[in-house]
N, C-alpha and C positions, 0 to 999 in steps of 0.2 A: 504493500500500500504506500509507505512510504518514498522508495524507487521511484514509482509509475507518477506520483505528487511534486519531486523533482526532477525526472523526466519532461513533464508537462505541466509547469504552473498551474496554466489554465484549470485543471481540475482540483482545484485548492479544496471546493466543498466537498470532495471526497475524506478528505485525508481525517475529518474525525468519524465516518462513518466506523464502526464494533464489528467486524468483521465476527468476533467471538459471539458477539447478540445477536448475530445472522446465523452460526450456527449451530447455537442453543435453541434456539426458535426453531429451525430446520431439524433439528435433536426432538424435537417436543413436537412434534406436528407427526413427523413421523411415527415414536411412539404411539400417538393416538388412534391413528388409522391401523398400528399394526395392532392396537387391544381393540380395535372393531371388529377388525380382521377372524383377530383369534379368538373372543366369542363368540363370533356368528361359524367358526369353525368347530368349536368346540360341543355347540348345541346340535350342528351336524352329527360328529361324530356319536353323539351319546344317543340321539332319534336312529341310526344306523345298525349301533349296535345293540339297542332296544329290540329293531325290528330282527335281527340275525339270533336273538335270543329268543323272542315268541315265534320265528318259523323254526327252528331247529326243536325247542322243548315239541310243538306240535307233531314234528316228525316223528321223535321217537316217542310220544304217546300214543301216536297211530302206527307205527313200526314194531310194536311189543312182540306181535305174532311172528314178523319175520326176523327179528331180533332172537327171540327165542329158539324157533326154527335151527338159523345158522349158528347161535353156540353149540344145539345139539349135536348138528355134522361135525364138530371141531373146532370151529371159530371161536377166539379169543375177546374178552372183552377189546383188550388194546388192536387189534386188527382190525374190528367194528368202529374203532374212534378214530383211528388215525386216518382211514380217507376218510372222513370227514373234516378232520384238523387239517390236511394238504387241500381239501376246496377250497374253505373260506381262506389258507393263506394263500393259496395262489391268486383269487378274486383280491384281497386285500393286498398284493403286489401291486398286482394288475393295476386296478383301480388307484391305489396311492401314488404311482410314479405318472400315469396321467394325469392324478391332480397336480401333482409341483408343475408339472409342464403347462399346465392351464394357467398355475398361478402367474409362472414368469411370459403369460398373455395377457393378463389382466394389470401386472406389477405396472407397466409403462403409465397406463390409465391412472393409477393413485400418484407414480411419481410425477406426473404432470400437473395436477393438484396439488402436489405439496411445492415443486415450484413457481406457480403461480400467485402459490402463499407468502412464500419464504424470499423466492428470486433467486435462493443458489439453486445450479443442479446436481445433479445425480448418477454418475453412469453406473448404467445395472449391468451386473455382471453373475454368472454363474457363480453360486457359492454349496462347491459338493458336502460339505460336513452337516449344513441343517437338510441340504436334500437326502443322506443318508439316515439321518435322525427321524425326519420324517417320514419314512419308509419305516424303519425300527419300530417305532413307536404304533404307527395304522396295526402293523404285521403281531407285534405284541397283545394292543389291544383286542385282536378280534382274534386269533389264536385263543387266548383268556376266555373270553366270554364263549367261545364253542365250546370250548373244553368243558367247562364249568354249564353249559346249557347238554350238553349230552355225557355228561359221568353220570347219569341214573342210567348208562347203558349196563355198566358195571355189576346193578342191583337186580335185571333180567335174569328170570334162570329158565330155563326149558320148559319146566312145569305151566309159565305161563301163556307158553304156545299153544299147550294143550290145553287150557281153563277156557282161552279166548278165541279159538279158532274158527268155531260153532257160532259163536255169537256173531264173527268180523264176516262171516259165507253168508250169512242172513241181512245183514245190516247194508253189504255193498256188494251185492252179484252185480257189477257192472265191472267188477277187479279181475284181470287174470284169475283161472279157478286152479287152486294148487291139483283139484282130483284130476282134473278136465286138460293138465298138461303133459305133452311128450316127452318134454325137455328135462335132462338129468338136474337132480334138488339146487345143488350149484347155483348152474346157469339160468336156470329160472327165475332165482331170486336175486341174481348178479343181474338179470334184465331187468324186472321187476323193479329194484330198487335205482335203479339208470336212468328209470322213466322218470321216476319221482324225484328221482335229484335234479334232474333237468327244468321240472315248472319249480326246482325250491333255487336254482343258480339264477333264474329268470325275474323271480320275485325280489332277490337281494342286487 
């Protein structure tokens, strides 16, 4: 400031401007927009994983029977969970590394407001450390909340395949009929269960 002042007389009423009060200001503005930012992200996140927690409990409230079923044949509680824990984290990849890339489409738009406030600018730049954290953190949380919305897989035991079979062939003959299939026990319910993961990847 001072160079560019005797450089150039002329620009004499520059030389008490607070280049610091320009970016304390530009410090504080920003701020603001980023706690906008992050609660209107934050109430996102928590409605998403609200919803990933009542379609998944629904699943395995209505998956008792075939739950049951497949431990009979040998299947493990943790085999039962873990595809399930690799959808939602691969959707939760998916989906979170698109979002940073939205945001730094959106970023230009706020910074353009904050220098039309402030008058400094801004150059945006890639910053890989919160975009990894970002990714952690989506992958965490919704890892978390599956897990913890299907460990009553755990509490399934075979017997209730058999209490509830009767009741599920009465209530929904529009289902695949376990009598009424060719297809070895397996594959039946490895299809079965594909179908229905696919309207539950649709719905999240």
């Amino acid at each position: 400031k001072e160079k560019i002042a005797e450089k150039c007389p002329s620009l004499f009423l520059y030389k008490n401007v607070d280049s610091i009060e320009y970016s304390s200001n530009r410090y504080l503005n920003a701020r603001i927009y980023g706690a906008i930012l992050l609660l209107a992200s934050v109430i996102m996140i928590v409605v998403l994983l609200s919803v990933i927690a009542v379609v998944l409990s629904n699943y395995v409230r209505n998956s008792i029977v075939d739950f049951g079923i497949l431990k009979s044949t040998g299947y493990t509680s943790g085999s039962l969970i873990m595809p399930l824990i690799t959808e939602f984290a691969i959707i939760a990849i998916i989906s979170s590394v698109i979002g940073v890339l939205l945001s730094y489409l959106i970023l230009p738009v706020v910074n353009k407001g904050i220098e039309t406030q402030v008058g400094i600018p801004y150059h945006i730049r890639f910053l890989p450390v919160p975009f990894v954290l970002s990714v952690l953190i989506c992958l965490a949380l919704s890892v978390s909340v599956t897990y913890l919305s299907v460990a009553k897989i755990k509490k399934i035991y075979p017997i209730n395949a058999i209490r509830e079979t009767e009741t599920k062939e009465k209530t929904n003959k529009a289902d695949m009929s376990l009598a009424k299939t060719k297809l070895p026990l397996n594959a039946f319910f490895g299809f079965s269960m594909a179908i229905k993961g696919k309207v539950r990847s649709v719905i999240i």
